[in-house]
C-alpha positions as CSV (number, residue, x, y, z in Angstrom):
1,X,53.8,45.3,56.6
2,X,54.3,42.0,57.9
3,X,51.5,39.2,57.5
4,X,50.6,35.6,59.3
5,X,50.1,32.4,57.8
6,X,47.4,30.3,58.8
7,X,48.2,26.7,58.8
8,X,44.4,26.0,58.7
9,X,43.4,27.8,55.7
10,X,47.1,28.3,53.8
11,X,45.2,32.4,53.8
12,X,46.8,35.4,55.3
13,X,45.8,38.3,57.4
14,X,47.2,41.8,57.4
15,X,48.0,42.9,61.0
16,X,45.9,45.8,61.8
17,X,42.7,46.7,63.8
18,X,39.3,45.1,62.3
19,X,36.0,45.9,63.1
20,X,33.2,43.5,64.0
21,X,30.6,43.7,61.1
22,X,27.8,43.2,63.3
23,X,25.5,42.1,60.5
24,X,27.6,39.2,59.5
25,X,28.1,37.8,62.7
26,X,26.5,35.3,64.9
27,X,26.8,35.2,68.9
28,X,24.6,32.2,69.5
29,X,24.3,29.5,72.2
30,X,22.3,26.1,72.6
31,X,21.2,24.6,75.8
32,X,19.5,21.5,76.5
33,X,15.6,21.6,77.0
34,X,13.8,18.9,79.6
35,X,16.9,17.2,79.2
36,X,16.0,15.5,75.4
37,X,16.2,18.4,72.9
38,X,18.3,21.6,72.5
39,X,17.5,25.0,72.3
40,X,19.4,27.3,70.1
41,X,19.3,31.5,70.4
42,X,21.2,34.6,69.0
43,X,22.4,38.1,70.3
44,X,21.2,39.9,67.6
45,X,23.6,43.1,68.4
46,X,27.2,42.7,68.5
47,X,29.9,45.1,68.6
48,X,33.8,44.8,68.7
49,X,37.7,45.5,67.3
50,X,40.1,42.4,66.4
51,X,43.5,43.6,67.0
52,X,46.0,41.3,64.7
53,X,49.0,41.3,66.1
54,X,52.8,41.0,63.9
55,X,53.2,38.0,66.2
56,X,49.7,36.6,65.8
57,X,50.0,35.1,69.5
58,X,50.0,38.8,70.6
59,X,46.8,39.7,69.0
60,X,43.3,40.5,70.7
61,X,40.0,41.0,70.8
62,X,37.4,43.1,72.7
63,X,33.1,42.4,71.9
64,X,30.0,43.3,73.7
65,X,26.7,42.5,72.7
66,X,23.1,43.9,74.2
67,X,21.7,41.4,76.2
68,X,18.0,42.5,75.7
69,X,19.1,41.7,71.9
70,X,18.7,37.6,72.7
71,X,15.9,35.6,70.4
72,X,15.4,32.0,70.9
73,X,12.2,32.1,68.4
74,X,10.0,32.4,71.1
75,X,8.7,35.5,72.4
76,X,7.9,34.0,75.8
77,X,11.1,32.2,76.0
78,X,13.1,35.4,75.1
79,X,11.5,37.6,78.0
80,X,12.0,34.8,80.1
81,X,15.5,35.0,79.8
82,X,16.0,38.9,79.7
83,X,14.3,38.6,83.0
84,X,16.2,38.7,86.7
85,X,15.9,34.3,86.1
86,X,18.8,34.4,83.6
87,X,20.3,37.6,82.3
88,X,18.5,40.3,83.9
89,X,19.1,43.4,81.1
90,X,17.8,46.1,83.4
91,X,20.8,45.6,85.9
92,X,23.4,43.9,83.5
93,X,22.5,45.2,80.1
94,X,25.9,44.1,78.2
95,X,27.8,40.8,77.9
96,X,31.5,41.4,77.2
97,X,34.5,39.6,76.0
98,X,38.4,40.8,76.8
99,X,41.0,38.4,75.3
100,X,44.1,37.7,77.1
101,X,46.2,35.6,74.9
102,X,46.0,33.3,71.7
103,X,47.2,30.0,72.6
104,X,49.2,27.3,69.8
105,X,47.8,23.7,70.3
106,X,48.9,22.3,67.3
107,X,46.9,22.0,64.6
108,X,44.3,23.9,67.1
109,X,44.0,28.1,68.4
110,X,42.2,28.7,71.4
111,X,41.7,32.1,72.6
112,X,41.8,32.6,76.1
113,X,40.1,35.7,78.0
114,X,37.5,37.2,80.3
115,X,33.7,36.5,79.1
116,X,31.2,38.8,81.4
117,X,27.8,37.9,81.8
118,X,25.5,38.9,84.7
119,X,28.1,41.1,86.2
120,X,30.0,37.8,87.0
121,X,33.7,37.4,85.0
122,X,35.2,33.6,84.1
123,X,38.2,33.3,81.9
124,X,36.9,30.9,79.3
125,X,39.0,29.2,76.4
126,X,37.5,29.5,72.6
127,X,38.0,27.0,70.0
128,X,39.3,29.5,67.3
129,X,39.3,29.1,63.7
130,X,40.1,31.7,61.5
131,X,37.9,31.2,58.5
132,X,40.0,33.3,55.4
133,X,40.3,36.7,54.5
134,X,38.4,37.9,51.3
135,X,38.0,41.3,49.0
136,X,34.7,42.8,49.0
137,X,32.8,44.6,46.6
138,X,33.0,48.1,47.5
139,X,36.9,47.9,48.2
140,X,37.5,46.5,52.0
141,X,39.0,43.4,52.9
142,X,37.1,41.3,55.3
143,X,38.1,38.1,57.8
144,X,35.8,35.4,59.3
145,X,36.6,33.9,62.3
146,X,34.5,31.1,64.3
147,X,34.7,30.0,68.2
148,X,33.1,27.9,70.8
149,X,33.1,26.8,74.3
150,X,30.9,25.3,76.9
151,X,30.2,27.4,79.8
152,X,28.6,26.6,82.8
153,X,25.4,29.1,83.5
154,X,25.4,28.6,86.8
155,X,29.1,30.0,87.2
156,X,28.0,33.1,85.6
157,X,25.0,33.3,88.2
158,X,22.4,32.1,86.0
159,X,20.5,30.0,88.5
160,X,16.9,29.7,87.9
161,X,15.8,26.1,87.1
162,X,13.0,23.6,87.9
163,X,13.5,19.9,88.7
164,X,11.7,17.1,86.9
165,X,9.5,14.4,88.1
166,X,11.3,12.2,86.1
167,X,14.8,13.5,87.0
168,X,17.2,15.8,85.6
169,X,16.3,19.6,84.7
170,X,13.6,22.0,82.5
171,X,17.6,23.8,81.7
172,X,20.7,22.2,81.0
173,X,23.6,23.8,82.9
174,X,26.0,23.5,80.1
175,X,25.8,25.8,77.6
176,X,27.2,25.6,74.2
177,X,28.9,29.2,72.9
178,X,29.0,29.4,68.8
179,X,30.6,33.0,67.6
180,X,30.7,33.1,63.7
181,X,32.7,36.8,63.2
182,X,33.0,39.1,60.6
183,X,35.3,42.0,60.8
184,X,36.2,44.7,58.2
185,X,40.0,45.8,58.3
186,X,40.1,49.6,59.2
């Protein structure tokens, strides 16, 4: 079996389909608050398959997390957002991912695909690092793998928002996507 070479890490990874180990991964975001501070939350369940191409360029990826799952640390705050205002879980309960392609831009990977939130789909571009492969303890081999982007909410039809006095926004409309994955080689 062939492997790939990862110029960032000098590590390799074994083609074959890995799972998302939902409890060592992090789908978080962080949006700006009054316009001074920033707000940082989590999707606490995650699910998905990393499909690792021979030719790395030809691999994908497929994730969905639970959108009731988000937690910002505030119980208010996290209602407020699984409400019809942002992601409205009762008529849109999953936010999904479906690569497309793995793009080369030098010492850079982006990874390119469709990101579905509030039944509205964007292709977005991740930052993509692949983070090493590792051994566990009871016999698997594992991979880590990190991503970001900056989304616009209001593309996605996340609209609610109240103006300031002062100017600007109680919500930022850039939003900051930070995916920290573990998967487990099947």
């Amino acid at each position: 079996m062939a492997t790939t070479d990862s110029r960032q890490t000098g590590t390799i990874i074994e083609p074959g389909t890995w799972t998302i180990d939902a409890s060592h991964s992090s789908i978080g975001f962080v949006a700006r608050h009054l316009m001074v501070t920033k707000v940082r939350g989590v999707f606490g369940d995650v699910e998905g398959t990393i499909h690792i191409a021979e030719n790395p360029f030809e691999s994908s990826v497929t994730a969905s997390v639970d959108a009731a799952s988000v937690s910002s640390g505030d119980a208010k705050r996290d209602e407020h957002l699984r409400s019809a205002d942002f992601f409205d879980v009762e008529n849109y309960p999953r936010i999904e991912f479906v690569s497309k392609r793995v793009e080369d831009r030098g010492e850079n990977y982006v990874l390119v695909g469709d990101l579905t939130v509030h039944g509205v789909t964007r292709e977005v571009a991740w930052d993509l690092e692949y983070d090493g492969t590792v051994q566990d303890p009871w016999g698997g081999t594992r991979a880590g793998f990190s991503a970001t982007t900056d989304v616009n909410r209001k593309d996605f039809g996340l609209e609610w928002n109240v103006a300031l006095e002062t100017g600007g926004f109680v919500v930022s409309d850039k939003v900051r996507l930070n995916v920290e994955i573990e998967a487990v080689k099947q």
